[in-house]
N, CA, C and O of each residue as an XYZ file, in Angstrom:
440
protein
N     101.216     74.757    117.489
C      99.994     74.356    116.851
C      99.089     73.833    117.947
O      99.659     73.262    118.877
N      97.503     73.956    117.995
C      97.046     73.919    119.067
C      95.564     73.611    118.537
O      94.903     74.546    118.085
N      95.036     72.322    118.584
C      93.723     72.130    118.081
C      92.499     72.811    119.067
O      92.247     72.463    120.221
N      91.922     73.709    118.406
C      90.859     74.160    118.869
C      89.262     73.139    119.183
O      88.722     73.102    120.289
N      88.920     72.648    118.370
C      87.992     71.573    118.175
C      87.705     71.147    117.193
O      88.522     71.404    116.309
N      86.556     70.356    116.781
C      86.033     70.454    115.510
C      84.573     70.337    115.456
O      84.000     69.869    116.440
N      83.900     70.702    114.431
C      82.273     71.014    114.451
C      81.391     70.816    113.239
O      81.914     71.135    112.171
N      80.586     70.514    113.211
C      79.587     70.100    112.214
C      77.933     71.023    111.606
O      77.221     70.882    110.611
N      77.901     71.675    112.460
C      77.273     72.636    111.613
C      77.296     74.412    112.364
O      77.258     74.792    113.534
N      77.357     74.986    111.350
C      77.862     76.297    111.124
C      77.385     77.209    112.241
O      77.293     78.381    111.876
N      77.059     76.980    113.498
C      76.875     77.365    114.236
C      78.400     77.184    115.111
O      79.227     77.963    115.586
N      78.258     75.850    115.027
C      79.751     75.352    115.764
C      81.036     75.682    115.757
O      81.864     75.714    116.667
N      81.150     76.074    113.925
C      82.104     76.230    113.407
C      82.521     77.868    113.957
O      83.432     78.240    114.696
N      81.401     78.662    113.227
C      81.434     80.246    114.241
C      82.209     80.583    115.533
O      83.168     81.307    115.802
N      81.298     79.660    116.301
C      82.155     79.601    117.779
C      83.203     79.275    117.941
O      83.831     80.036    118.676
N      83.994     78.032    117.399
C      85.532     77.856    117.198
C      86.421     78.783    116.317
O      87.618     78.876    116.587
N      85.870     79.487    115.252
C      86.566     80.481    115.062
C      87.036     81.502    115.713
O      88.192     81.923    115.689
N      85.715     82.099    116.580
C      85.841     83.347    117.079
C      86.601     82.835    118.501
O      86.959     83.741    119.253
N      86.901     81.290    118.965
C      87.463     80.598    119.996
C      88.993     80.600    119.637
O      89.938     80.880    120.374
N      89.000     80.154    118.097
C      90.707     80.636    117.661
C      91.434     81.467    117.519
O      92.638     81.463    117.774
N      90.517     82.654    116.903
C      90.497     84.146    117.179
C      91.302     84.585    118.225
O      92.459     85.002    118.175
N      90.347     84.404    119.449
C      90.888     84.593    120.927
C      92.127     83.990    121.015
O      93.075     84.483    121.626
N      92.143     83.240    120.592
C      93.366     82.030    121.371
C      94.588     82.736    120.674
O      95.543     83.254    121.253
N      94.395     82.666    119.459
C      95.693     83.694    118.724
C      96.180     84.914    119.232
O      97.395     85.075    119.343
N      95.441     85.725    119.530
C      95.198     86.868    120.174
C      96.047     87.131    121.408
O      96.741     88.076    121.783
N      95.691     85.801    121.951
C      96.668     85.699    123.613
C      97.629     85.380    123.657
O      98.403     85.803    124.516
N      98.105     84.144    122.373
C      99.332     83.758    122.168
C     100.257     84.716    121.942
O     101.298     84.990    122.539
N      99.429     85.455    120.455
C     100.950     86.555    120.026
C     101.217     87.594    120.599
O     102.319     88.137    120.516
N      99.908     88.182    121.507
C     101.204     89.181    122.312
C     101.092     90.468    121.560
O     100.045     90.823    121.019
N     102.269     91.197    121.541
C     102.509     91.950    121.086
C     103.166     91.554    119.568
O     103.697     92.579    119.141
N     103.296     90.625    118.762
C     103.925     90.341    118.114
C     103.095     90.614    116.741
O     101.886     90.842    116.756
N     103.871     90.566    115.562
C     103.564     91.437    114.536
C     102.509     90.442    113.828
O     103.162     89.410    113.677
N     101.080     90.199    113.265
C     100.565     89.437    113.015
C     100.709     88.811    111.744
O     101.434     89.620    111.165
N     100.418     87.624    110.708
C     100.805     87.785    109.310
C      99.619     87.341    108.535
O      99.761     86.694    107.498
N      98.499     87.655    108.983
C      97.155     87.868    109.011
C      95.999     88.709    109.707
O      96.001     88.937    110.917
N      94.724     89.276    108.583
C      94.394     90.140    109.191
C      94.689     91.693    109.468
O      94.091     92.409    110.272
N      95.543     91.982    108.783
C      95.486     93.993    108.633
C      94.461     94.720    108.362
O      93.752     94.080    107.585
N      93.871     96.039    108.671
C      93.045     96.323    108.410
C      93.508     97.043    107.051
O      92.611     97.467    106.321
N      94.889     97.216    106.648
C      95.322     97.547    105.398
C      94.955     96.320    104.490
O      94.829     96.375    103.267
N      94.834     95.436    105.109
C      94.459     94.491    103.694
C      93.348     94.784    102.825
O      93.394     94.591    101.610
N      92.070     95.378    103.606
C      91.272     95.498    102.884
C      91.815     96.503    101.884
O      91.136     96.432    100.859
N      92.513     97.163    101.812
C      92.390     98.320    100.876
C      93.830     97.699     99.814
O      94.340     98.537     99.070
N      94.368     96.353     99.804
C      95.491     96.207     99.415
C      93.981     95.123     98.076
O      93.912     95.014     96.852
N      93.070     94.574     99.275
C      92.355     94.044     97.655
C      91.288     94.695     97.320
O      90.476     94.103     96.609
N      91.035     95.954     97.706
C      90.485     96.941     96.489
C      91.435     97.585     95.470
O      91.204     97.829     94.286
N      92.337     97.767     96.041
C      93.827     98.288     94.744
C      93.560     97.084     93.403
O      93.304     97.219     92.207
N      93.727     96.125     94.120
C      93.846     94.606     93.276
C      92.294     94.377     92.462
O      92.369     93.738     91.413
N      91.399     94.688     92.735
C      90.279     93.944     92.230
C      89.937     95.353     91.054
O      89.104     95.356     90.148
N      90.793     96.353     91.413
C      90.729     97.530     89.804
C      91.366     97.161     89.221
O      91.270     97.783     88.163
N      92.337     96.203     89.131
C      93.109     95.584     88.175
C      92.836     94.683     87.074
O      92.764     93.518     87.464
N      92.684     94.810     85.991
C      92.418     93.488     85.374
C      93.874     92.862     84.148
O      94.867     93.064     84.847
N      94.138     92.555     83.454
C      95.075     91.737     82.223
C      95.441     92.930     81.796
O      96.611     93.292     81.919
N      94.278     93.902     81.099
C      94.639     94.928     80.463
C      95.577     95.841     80.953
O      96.090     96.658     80.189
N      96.025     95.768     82.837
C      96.502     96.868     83.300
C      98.071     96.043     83.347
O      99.014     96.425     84.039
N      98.081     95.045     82.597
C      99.376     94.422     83.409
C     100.333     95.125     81.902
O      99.803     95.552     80.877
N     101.818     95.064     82.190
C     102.848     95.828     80.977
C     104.087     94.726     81.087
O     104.988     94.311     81.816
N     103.744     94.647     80.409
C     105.595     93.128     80.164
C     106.142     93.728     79.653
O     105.888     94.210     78.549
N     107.328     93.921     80.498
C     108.283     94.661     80.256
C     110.231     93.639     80.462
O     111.413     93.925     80.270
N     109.569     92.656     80.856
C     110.750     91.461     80.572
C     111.158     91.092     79.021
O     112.225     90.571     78.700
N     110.175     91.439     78.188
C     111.112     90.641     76.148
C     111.759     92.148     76.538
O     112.985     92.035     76.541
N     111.375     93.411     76.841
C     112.089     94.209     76.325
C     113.731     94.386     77.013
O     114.598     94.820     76.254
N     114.165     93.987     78.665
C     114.676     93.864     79.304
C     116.060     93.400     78.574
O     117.205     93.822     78.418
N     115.096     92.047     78.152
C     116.110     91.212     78.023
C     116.514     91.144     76.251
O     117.663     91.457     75.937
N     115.678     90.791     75.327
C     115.607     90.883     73.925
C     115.802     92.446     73.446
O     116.253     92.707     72.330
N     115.452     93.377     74.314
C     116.066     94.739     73.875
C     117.395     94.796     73.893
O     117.788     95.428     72.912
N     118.633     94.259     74.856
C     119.887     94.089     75.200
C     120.170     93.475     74.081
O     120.816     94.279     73.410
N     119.996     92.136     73.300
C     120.536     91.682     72.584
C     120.249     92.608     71.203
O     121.184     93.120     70.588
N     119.037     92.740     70.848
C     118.913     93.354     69.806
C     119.726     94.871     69.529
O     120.233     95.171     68.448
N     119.727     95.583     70.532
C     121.169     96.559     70.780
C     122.405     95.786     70.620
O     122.900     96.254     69.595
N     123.062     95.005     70.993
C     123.852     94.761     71.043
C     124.268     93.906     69.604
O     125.482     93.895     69.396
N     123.530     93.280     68.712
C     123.557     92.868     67.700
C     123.738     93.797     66.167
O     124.007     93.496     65.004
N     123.429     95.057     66.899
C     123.299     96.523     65.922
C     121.897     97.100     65.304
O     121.731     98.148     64.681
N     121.178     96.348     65.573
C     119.857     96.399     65.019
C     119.065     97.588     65.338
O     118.213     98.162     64.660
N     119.575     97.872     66.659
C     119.507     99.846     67.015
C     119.695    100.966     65.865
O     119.408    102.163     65.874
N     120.295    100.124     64.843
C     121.201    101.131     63.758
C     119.386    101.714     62.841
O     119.267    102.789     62.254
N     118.167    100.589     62.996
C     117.411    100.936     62.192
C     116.390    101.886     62.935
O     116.147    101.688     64.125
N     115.856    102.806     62.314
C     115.321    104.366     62.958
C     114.099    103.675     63.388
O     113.919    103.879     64.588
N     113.130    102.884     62.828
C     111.738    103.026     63.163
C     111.879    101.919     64.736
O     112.722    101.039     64.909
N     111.017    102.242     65.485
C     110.863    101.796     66.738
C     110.091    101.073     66.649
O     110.079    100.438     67.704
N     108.795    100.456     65.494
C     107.804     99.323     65.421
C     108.412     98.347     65.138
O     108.040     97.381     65.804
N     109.458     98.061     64.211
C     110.423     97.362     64.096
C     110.887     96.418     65.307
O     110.576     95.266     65.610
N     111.924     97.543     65.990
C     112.218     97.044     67.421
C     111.088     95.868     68.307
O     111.208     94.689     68.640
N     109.826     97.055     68.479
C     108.841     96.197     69.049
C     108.308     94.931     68.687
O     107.949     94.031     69.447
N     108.289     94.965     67.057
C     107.883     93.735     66.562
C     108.928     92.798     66.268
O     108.449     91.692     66.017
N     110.213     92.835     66.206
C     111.220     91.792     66.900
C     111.112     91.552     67.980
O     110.866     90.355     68.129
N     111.186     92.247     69.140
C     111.021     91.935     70.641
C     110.120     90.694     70.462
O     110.499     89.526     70.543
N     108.359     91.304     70.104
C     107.454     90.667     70.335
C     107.385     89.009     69.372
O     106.516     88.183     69.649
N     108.294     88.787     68.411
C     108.533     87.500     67.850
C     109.049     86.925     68.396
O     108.683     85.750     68.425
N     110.106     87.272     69.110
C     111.102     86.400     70.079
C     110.473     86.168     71.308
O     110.523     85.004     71.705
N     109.991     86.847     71.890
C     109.355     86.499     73.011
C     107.928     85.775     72.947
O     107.450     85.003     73.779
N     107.329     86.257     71.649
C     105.892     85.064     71.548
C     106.241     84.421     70.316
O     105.487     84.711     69.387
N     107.267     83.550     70.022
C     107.245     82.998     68.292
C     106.526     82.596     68.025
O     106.240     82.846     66.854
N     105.271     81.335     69.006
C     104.220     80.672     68.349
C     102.521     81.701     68.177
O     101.453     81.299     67.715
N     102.750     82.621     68.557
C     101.300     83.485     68.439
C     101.443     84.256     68.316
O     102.273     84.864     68.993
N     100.692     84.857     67.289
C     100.438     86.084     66.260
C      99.798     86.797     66.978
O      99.976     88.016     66.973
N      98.804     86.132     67.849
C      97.853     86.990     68.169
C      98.363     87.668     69.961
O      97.786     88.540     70.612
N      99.480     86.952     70.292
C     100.242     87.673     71.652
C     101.023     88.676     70.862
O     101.108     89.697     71.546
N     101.520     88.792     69.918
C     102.524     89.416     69.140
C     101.245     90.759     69.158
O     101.571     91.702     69.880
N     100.374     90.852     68.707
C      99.448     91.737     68.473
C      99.136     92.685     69.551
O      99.259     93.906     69.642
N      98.623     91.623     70.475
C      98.298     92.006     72.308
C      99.607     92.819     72.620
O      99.543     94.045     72.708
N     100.631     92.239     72.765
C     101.734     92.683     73.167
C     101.911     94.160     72.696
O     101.899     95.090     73.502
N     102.122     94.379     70.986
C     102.151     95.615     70.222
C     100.832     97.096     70.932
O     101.022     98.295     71.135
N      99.468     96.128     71.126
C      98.550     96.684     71.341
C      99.021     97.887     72.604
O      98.617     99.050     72.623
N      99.777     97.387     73.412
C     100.192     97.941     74.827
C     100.843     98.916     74.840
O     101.807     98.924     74.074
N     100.577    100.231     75.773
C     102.119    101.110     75.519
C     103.035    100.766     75.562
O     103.463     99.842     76.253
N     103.625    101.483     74.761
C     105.137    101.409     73.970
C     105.804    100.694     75.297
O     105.404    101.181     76.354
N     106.639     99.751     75.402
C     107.264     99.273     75.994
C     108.679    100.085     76.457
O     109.515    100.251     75.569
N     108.946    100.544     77.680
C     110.096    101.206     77.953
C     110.819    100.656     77.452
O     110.568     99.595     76.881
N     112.625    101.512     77.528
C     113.501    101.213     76.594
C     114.437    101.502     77.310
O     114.842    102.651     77.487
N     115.096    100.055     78.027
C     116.343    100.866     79.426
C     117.512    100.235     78.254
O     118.720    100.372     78.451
């Protein structure tokens, strides 16, 4: 750890960056950095197309699918069923996650 300086207006600050910059630079060498990729940029454009809607919970089914197989409840044909047990057990207090949840493609079925 190696204090560079410190500075008070944004002129100052600039220059000690691009002063830490350097300094990092010389330290690591050849060594692998853990900041700064030029892949990063494109790791938070992947990320910023993302929103709630793209996410899939697939943990009630993981885990509450196992039991509910295993309890026999597999024995009944319709698959909304399934989903809407999953989705009680895993959201008991909200109707309206129970809904969200349903709303989503069909939840895989390992």
């Amino acid at each position: 750890m190696k204090t560079i300086g410190c500075a008070t207006t944004q002129h100052e600050i600039e220059r000690l960056e691009q002063l830490a910059g350097e300094e990092m630079d010389r330290l690591s060498g050849d060594q692998l950095k853990l900041f700064g990729y030029e892949s990063d940029e494109m790791i938070e454009q992947a990320f910023s197309l993302l929103d709630n809607s793209s996410i899939h919970t697939v943990g009630p089914e993981l885990i509450f699918g196992k039991i509910y197989d295993f309890i026999g409840f597999n024995s009944i044909q319709e698959e909304l069923f399934r989903h809407l047990a999953i989705a009680r057990l895993a959201f008991p207090l909200s109707k309206l996650k129970t809904v969200d949840y349903l709303r989503l493609p069909i939840p895989l079925k390992f």
